[in-house]
LOMAR-933135 format. One record per residue: residue in one letter; x, y, z of N, C-alpha, C in turn. Coordinates in steps of 0.2 Angstrom, whole numbers, plus 5000, padded with zeros to 4 digits. Example, Ala and Ser with C-alpha at 12.3 -4.5 7.8 and 13.67 -1.06 7.14 Angstrom:
BEGIN
A506649725039506249785039506649845039/S506449895035506849955036506450005039/
END
This chain:
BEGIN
X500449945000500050005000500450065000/X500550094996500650164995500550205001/X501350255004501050275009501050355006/X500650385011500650475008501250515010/X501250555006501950605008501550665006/X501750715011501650795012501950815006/X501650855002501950894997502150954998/X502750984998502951065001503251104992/X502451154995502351184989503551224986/X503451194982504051244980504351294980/X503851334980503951424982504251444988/X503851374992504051385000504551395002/X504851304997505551295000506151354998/X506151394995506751434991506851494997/X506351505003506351555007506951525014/X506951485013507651475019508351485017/X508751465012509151485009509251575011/X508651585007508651695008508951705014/X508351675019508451695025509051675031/X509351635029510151615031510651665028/X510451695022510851735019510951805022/X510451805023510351865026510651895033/X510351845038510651835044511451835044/X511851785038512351795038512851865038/X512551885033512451975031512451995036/X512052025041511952045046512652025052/X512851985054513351955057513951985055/X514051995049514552015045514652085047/X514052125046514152195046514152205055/X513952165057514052195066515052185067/X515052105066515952095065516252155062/X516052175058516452235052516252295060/X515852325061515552375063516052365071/X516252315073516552295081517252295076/X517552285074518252285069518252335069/X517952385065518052465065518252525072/X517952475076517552525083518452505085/X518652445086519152425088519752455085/X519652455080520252495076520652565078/X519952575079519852675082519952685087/X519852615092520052655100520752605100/X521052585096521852545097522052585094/X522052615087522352665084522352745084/X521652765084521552805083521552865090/X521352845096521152845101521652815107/X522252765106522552725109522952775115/X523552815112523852845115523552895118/X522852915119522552955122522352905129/X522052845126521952835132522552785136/X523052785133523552755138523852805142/X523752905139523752935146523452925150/X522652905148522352905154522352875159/X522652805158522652755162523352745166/X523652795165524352815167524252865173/X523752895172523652955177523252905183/X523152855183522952805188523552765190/X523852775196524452725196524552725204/X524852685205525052665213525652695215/X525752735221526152795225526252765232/X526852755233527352755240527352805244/X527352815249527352875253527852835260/X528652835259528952815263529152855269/X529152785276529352815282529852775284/X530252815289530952785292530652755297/X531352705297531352675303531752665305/X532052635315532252655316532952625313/X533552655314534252615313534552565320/X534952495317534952475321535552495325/X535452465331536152495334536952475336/X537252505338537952465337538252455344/X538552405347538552375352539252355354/X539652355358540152345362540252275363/X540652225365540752165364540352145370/X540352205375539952185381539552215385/X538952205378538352255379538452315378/X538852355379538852435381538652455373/X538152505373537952545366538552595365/X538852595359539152655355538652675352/X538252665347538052695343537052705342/X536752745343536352725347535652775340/X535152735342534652775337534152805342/X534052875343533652915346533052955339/X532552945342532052975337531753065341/X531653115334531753175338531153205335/X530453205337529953235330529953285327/X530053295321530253315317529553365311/X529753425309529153445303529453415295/X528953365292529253335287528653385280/X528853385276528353375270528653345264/X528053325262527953275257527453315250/X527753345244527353375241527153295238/X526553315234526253275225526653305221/X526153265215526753255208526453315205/X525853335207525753385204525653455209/X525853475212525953525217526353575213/X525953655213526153685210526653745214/X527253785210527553825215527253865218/X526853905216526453945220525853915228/X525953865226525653835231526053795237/X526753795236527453765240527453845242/X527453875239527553945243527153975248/X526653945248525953985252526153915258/X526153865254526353825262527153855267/X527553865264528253875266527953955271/X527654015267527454065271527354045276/X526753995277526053975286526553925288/X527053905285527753865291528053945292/X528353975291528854035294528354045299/X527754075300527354075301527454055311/X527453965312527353945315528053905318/X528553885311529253865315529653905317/X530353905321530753935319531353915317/X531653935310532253895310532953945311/X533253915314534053935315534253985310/X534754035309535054055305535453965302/X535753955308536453925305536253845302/X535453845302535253805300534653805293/X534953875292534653895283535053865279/X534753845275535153805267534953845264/X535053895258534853905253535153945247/X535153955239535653945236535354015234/X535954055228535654125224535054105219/X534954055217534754045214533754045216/X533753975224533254015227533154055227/X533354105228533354175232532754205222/X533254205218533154245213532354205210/X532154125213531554105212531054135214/X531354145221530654175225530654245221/X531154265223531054345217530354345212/X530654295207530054275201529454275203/X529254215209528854195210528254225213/X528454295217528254345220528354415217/X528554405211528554465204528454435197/X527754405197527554365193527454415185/X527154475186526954515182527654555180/X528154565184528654605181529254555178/X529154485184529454455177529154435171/X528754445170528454425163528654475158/X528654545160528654615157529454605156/X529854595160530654605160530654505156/X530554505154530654435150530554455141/X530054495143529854515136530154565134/X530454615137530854645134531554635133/X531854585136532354555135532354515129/X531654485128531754465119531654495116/X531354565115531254615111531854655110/X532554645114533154665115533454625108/X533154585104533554515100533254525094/X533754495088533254495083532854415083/X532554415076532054365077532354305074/X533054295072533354245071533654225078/X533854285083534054275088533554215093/X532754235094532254215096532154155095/X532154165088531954085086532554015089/X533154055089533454005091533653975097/X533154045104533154015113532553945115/X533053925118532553845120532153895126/X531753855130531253885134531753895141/X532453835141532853835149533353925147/X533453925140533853995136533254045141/X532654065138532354125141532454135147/X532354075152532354065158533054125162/X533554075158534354105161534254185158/X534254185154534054265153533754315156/X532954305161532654325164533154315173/X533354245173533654245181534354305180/X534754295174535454335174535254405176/X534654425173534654495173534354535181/X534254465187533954505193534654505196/X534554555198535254595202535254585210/X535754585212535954565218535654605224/X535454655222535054715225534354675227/X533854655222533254615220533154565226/X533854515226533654475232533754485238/X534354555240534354555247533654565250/X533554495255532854505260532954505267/X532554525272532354545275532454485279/X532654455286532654395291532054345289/X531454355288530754335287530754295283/X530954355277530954325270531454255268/X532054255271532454225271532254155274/X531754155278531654095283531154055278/X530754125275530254065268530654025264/X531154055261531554035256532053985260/X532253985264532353925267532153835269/X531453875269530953825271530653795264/X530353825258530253835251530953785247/X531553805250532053765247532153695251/X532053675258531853605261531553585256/X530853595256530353575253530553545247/X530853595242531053565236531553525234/X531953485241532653455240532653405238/X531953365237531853275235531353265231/X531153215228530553195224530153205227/X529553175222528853205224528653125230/X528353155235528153095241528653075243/X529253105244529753085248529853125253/X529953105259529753145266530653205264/X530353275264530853335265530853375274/X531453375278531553375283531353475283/X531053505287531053565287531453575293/X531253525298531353565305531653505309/X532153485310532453435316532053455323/X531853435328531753455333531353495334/X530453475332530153535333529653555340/X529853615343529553615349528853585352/X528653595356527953555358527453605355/X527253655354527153735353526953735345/X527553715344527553705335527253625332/X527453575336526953535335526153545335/X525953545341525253585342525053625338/X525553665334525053715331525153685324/X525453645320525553615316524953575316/X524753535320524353475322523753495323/X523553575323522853595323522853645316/X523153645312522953675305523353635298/X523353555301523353495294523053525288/X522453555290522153545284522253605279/X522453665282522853715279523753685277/X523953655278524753645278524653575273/X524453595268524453505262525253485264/X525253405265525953385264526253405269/X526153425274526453445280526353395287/X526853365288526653325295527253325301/X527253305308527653305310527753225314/X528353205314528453125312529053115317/X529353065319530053025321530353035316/X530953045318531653075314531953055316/X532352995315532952945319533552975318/X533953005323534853005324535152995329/X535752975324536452935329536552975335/X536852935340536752975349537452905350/X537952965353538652915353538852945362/X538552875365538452885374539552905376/X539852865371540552885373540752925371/X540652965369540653035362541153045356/X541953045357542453035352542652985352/X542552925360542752875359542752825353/X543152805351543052775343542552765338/X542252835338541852865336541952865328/X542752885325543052885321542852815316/X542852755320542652695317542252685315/X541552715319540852705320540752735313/X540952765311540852795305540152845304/X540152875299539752925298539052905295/X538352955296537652925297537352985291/X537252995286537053055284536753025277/X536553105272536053095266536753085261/X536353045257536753005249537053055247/X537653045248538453085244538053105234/X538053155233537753135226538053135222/X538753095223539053065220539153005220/X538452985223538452895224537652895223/X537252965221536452945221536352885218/X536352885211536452845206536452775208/X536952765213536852665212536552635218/X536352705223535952705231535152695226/X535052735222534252745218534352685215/X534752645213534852585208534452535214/X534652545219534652485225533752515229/X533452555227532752565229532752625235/X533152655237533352705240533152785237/X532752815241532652895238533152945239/X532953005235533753025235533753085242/X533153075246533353115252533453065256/X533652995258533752945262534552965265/X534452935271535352925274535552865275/X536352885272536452815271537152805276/X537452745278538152735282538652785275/X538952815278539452855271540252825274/X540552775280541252775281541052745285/X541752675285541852635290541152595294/X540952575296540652535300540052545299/X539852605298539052615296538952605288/X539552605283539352595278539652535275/X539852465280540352425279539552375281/X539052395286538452345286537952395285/X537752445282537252475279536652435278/X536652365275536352335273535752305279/X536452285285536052265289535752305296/X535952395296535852415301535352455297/X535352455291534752495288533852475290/X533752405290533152385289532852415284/X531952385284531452405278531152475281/X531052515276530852565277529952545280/X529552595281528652585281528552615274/X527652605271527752625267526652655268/X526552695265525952695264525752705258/X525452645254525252655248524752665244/X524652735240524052755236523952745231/X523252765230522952745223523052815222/X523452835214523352905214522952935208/X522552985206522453015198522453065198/X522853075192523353125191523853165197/X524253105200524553135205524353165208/X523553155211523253155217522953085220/X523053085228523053005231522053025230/X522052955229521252925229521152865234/X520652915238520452835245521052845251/X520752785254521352785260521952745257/X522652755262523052715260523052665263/X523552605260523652545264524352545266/X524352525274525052535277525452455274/X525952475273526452415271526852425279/X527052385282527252385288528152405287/X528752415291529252405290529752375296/X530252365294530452295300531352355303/X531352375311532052425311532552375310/X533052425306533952375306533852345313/X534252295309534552235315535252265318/X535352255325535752285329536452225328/X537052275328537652235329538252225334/X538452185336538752175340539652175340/X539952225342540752235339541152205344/X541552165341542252135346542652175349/X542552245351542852295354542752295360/X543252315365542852315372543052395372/X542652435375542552505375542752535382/X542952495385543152525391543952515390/X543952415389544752435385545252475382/X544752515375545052545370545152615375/X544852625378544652705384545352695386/X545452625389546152645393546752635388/X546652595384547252595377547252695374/X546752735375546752795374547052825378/X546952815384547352855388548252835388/X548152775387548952735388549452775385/X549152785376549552825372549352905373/X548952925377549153015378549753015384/X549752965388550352965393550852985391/X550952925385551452905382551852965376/X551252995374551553045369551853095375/X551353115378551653165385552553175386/X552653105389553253075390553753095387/X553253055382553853065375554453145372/X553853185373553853235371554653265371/X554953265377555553285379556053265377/X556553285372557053245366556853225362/X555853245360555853205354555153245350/X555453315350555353385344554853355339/X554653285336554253285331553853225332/X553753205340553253145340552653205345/X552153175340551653195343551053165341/X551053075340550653045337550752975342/X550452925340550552865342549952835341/X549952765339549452705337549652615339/X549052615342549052565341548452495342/X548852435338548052385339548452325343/X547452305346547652235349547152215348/X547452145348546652075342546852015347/X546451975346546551925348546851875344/X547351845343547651825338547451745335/X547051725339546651665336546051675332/X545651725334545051725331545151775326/X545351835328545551895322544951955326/X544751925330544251995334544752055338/X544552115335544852145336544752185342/X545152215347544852235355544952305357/X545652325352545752385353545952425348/X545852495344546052525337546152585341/X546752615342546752665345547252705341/X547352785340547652825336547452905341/X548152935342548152975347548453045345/X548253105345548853155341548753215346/X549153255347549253305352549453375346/X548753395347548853465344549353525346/X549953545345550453575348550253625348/X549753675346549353735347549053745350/X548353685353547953695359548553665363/X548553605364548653555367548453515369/X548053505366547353455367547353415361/X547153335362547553265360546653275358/X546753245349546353215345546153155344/X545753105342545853035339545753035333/X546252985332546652985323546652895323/X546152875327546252795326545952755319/X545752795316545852765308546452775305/X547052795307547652795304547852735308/X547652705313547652605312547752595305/X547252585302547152555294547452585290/X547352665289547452685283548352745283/X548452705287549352765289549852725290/X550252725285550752675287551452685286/X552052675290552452685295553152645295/X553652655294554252615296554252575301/X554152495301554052475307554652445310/X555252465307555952425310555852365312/X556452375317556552275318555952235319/X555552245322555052215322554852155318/X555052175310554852135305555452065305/X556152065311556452025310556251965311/X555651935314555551895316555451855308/X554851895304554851855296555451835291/X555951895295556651875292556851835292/X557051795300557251725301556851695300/X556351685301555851635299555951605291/X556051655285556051635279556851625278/X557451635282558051635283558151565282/X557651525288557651455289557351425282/X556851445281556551425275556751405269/X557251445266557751455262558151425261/X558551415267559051365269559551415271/X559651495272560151535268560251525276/X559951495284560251505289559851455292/X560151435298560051365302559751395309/X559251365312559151365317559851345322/X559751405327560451385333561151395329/X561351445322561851445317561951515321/X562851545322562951565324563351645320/X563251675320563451725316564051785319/X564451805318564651855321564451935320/X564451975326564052025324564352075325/X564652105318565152155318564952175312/X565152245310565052295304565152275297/X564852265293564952265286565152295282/X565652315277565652375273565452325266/X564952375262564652345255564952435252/X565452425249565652475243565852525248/X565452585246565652655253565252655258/X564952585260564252585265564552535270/X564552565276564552545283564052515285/X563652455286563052455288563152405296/X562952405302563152375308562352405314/X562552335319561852345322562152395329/X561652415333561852475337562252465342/X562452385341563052405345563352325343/X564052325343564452225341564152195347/X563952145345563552095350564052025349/X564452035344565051975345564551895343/X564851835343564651775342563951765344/X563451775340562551765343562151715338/X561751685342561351635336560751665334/X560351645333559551675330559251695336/X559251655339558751665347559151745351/X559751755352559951815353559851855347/X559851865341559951905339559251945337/X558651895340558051905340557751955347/X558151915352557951945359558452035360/X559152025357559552085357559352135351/X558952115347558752145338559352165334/X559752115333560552105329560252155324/X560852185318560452195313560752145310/X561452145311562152115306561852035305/X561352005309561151925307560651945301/X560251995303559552005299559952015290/X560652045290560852075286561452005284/X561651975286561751925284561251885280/X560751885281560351825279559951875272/X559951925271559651955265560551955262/X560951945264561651945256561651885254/X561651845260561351765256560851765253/X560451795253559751755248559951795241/X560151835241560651865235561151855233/X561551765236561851785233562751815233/X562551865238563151905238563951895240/X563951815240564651815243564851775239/X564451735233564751715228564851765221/X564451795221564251845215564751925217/X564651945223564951985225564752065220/X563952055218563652095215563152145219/X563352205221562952245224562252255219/X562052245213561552265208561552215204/X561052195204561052135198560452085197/X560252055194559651995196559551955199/X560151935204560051905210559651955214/X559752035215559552065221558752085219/X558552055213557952075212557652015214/X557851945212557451875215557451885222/X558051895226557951905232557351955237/X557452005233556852065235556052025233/X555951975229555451965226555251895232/X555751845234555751795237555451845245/X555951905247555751925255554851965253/X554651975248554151995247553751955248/X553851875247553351845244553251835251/X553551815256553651795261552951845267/X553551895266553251945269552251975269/X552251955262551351955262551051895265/X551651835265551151795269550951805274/X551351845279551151855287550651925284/X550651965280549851995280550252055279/X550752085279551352135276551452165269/X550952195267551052235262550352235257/X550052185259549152165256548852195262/X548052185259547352185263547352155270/X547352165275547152115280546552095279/X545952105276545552095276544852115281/X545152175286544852195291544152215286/X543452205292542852205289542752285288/X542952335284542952395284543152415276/X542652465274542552485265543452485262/X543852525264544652525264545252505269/X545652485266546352495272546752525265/X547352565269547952565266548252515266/X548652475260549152425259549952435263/X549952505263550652515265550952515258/X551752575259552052595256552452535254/X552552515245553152455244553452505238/X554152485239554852515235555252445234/X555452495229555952405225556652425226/X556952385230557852395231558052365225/X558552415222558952405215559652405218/X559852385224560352365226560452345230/X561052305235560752255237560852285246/X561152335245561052365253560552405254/X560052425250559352465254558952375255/X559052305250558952245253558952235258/X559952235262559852235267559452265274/X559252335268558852385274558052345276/X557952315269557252305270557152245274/X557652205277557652145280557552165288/X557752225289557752255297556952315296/X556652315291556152345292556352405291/X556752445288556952485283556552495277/X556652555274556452545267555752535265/X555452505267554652475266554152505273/X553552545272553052525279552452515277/X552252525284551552455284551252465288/X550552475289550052505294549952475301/X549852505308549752465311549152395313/X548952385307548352345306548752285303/X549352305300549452245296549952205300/X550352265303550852215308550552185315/X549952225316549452165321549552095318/X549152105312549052045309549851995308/X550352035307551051995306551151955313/X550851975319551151985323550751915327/X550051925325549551845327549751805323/X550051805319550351745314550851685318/X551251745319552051705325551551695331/X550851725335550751715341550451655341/X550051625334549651575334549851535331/X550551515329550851465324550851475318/X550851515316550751505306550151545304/X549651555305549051565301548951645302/X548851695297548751735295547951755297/X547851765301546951795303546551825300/X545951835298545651905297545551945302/X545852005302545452055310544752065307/X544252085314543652085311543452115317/X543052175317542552205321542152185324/X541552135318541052135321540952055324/X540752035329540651995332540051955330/X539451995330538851955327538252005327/X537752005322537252015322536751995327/X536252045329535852035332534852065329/X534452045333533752055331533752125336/X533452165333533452225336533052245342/X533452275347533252265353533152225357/X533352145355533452085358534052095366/X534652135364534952135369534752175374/X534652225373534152285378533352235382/X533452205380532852175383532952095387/X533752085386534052025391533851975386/X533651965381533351925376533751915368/X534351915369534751895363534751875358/X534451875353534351815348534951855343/X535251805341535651805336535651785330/X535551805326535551805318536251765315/X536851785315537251765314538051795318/X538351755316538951765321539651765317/X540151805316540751815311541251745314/X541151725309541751665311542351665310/X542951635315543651635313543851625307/X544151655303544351645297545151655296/X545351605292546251615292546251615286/X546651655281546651685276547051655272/X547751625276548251575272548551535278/X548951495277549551495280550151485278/X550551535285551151535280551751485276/X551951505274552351415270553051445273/X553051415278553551395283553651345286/X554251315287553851275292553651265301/X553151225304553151225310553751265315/X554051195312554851195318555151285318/X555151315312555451365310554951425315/X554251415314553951455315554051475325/X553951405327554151425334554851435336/X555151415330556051435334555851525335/X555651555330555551625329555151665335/X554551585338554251625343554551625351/X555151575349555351575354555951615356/X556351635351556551715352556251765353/X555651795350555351835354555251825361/X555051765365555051765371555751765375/X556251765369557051775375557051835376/X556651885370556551945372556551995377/X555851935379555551965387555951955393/X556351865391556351815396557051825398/X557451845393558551855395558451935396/X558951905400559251975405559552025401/X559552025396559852065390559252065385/X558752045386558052045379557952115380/X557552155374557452215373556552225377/X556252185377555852175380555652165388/X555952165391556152125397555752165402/X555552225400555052265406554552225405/X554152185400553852145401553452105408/X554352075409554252025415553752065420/X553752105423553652145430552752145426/X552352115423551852105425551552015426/X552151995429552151925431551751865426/X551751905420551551855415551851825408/X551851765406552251755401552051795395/X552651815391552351845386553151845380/X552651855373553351895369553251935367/X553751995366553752045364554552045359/X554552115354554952135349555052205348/X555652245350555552315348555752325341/X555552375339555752395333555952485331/X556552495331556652565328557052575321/X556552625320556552625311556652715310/X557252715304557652795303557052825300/X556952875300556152895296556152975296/X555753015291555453065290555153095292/X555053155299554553185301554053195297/X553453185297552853195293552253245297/X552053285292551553335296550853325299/X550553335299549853325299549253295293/X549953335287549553325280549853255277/X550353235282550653155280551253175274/X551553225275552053265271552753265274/X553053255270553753265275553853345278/X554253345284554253415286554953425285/X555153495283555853515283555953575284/X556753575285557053615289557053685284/X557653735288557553795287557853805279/X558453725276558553725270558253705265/X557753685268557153635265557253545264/X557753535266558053465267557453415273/X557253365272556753325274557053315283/X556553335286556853325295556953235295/X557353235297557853185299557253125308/X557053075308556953085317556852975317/X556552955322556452905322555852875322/X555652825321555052775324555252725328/X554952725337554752675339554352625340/X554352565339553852525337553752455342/X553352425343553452365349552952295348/X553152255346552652195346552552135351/X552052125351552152055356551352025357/X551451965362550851925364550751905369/X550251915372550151865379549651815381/X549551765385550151725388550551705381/X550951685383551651645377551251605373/X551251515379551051475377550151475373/X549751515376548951495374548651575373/X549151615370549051695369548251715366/X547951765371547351795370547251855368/X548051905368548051945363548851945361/X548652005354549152015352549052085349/X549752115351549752205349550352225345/X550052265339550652315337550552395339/X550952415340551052505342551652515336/X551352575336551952625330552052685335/X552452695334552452805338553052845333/X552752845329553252905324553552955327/X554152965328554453025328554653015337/X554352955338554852945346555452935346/X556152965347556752975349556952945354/X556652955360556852935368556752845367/X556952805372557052735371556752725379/X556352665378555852625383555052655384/X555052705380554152725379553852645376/X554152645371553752595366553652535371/X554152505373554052465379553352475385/X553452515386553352535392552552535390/X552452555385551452555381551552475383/X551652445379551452365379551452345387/X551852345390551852335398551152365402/X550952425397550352455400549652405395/X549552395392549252365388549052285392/X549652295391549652205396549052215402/X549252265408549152255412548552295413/X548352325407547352365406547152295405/X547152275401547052215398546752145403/X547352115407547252075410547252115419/X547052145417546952195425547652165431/X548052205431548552165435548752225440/X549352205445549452245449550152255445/X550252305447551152325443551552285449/X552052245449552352215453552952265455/X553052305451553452385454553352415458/X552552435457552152465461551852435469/X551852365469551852315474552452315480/X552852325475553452325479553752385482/X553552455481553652485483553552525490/
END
């Protein structure tokens, strides 16, 4: 059976097609129409509105905090953060001059600042002039280009107009008035940093001025009064020198401080201690952060919190170093009588296993007042003849060489090399290493520098030989820490003076500590070498880091702690290095040792004097001379040693330039000793 089928009229069917076409059509022109609309606001429109969305952007509004502190090995604070509330402003990005000026007016108004505490330059001066003769400077600008012809004109940039209208206000224009100068004082604060970085007006604002600041905010845009942290030094010059300086970025270091997320009104460590852990006594700043449009804040901010420097802890004992200050004013005092051009004296003392440092002392006696300076960073960076002293490395590498024997016996009488007499300060006759260490022979020390040259086969005062040799005592000598870095944890040292002997008798000068000097930092380090068997230390300052205000609160936490570091050891051997340190102690210990005042603090110890021929130097580190102009002629005394002998807790070098008289040098280390291990003088017992 046939079934039925619906018939669709024809005409019908042809109307879906249409109507799909159409709808496509339609689709097409909205896609076209949204493609066009796009085109226009990416192209056409783009750079308009990525201003827009530019002028909405996120703003910091940084606060200090406080710095951490610096601490004495035994708790005492040296270096201390006090907060002092302060008038700060903070302009915006768009804050305009005349509105910086209406604020600075209603500050003069209400602060007062110092004469000696105005900053301000001709330039200020000639602004505010402009700024407050707005109609005469426009008149006096236009006639100055009306002065020009019109190829002249065309060719001033806008900063050109500028210089032309300031050159032309006269000196006359800005003399102002006390008043006026306190605006433009204040007006120049203001403008000394970017925009929303806190500008100091007023260090230490009275209660009076806070108060009255604190009740017209809302007239004083950008005005607030805030904690102001500064360095507070409980012992005041006590090695204060070291502590190093606390102030605003040198602007000749802006550049790598902004590299590092730092504003350019910020204070940074600028010297020595404070700029050697900057990192770590800085801590994070506070911050509060705004929505701004068009460099105006929108809504409230959001505080970013900020965390104070962490506080450090320095291997100095400060009562120590107090009496090591006084040791050497004695000392200079004493001195003074026979000896026309000492007026200085230095010295360190470290502990010669660890490399912690306990005392840096540097003393100078102003011969106009009379009143004693501290010059204790000429430790590190002033370096000095240290004479015999250094002959301890001499035999040491004498042995090393082969060029002399332990217990090898020399006779000690004058030399002549060509027209040169050279002899120790007095014939000491048949002596071995051990005397000629405890009596300071020169003639062994100078025996053993012609041998490594050489000289008694070759019988050449000048030649290749006396260069290897120089090059061998060199090499030797920077092992014990002589002529390089010591390493102390501080931004510079001096390396000390090196000269090249081209013959072979300023050689032998250099054997006795002649001819070459070296700071008191580095014959420290020479001298914990021999105290500790071989190993060359780091000196180091700091002790350990701590959480800030953990000590202040009996609650210590420590963060990290500087560990013992040996930098090399010398290549010497053992056996050699204690023959050496055993001469030093004949030093103290023979009734003919140069050290022998020693003994009378009833403790084992060794000591090594050293006097070196040398150049009075002035103040400016220049030689001084006579009425012919000839270089004054004078001496250096100088004094090493360690104490106990056997299991030594310190060790000290002293320099005193220009000391003449004989037993000062001693007689410091004697006193050293006995600050130190707090002892009774057995002289003074016995009397």
């Amino acid at each position: 059976m046939a079934k039925n089928r619906v018939k669709v009229p024809k005409k019908r069917r042809n109307h879906l097609p249409l109507r799909l076409n159409l709808l496509f059509f339609i689709v097409f022109i909205l896609f076209a129409t949204l493609i066009f609309r796009l085109g226009v606001v990416q192209i056409v429109n783009g750079e308009l509105i990525a201003r827009e969305v530019q002028k909405t952007e996120s703003s910091k509004i940084k606060y200090e905090v406080p710095r951490g502190k610096i601490y004495d090995r035994n708790g005492q604070v040296l270096a201390d953060t006090i907060s002092n509330y302060s008038v700060m402003y903070r302009r915006s990005q768009v804050t305009k001059t005349d509105e910086r000026l209406d604020v600075a007016k209603k500050l003069a108004e209400i602060v007062d600042i110092p004469k000696e505490d105005r900053k301000m330059t001709e330039r200020d001066r000639k602004d505010y002039w402009i700024a407050t003769n707005p109609e005469l400077a426009q008149e006096r600008t236009q006639a100055l280009l009306d002065e020009l012809s019109e190829e002249e004109r065309a060719a001033l940039s806008n900063q050109d107009v500028d210089r032309l209208l300031l050159d032309s206000i006269t000196e006359e224009e800005i003399t102002f008035d006390d008043a006026t100068e306190e605006i433009i004082a204040i007006k120049h604060n203001m403008e000394s940093g970017y925009a929303l970085d806190p500008q100091v007006i007023k260090i230490g604002a009275s209660p009076k001025e806070t108060a009255v600041i604190e009740e017209n905010l809302e007239l004083l845009p950008g005005v607030s009064v805030e904690p102001y942290y500064q360095r507070d030094y409980p012992f005041d010059e006590t090695f204060k020198s070291f502590l190093g300086s606390y102030r605003q970025i040198p602007a000749e270091q802006r550049a790598s401080y902004q590299a590092k997320g730092y504003g350019l009104n910020d204070r940074v460590g600028t010297s020595y201690l404070e700029q050697q852990y900057e990192d770590v006594l800085r801590g994070t700043p506070a911050y509060d952060v705004f929505t701004t449009y068009k460099g105006e804040p929108v809504g409230e901010p959001t505080r970013v919190s900020g965390n104070p420097g962490k506080d450090i802890v320095l291997s100095t004992d400060i009562e120590f170093q107090k009496e090591v200050d006084e040791i050497l004013k004695k000392a200079i005092r004493a001195g003074r009588s026979g000896s026309p051009h000492f007026d200085r004296a230095f010295a360190v003392v470290m502990n010669p296993k660890t490399g912690e440092l306990l005392a840096l002392s540097g003393q100078e006696l102003d011969l106009e007042t009379n009143e004693f300076k501290d010059v204790s960073t000429g430790t590190v960076l002033r370096a000095s003849q240290i004479g015999s002293t250094i002959k301890g490395a001499t035999v040491a590498y004498g042995f090393e060489e082969g060029v002399v024997k332990p217990g090898e016996y020399i006779y000690d009488a004058p030399i002549r090399i060509g027209s040169s007499v050279k002899a120790s300060y007095r014939n000491m006759g048949n002596i071995n290493d051990l005397d000629a260490l405890a009596m300071s022979s020169n003639i062994y020390m100078f025996q053993i520098a012609l041998r490594l040259a050489d000289y008694y086969s070759t019988g050449q005062i000048v030649g290749e030989n006396v260069t290897q040799a120089f090059e061998t005592m060199e090499h030797y000598y920077k092992q014990f820490g002589l002529g390089v870095e010591t390493g102390i944890d501080l931004p510079f040292e001096s390396t000390g003076f090196r000269s090249i002997p081209d013959r072979v008798t300023l050689l032998m000068d250099m054997s006795i500590g002649q001819y070459i000097s070296y700071t008191p930092i580095q014959l420290a380090q020479y001298t914990s070498a021999l105290a500790n068997g071989g190993y060359r230390v780091q000196p180091h300052l700091l002790k350990e880091i701590i959480e800030p205000g953990s000590l202040d609160e009996n609650n210590k936490q420590v963060v990290s702690t500087f560990q013992p570091n040996a930098l090399n050891k010398v290549d010497i051997q053992d056996e050699y290095i204690q023959r050496v340190r055993e001469g030093f102690r004949q030093g103290v210990e023979s009734s003919s040792g140069s050290s022998r005042i020693l003994q009378q603090t009833g403790m084992t110890a060794a000591g090594k004097t050293g006097t070196a021929q040398a150049i009075a130097e002035g103040e400016d580190g220049q030689a001084k001379r006579n009425a012919s102009g000839e270089p004054i002629k004078t001496l250096n005394s100088n004094h090493v040693g360690w104490a106990p002998f056997e299991d030594p807790e310190i060790a000290w070098a002293i320099i005193m330039p220009g000391l003449e008289a004989e037993g000062i040098n001693t007689r410091v280390a004697h006193d050293i000793m006995k600050a130190y291990f707090d002892l009774e003088d057995v002289n003074a017992m016995l009397q």
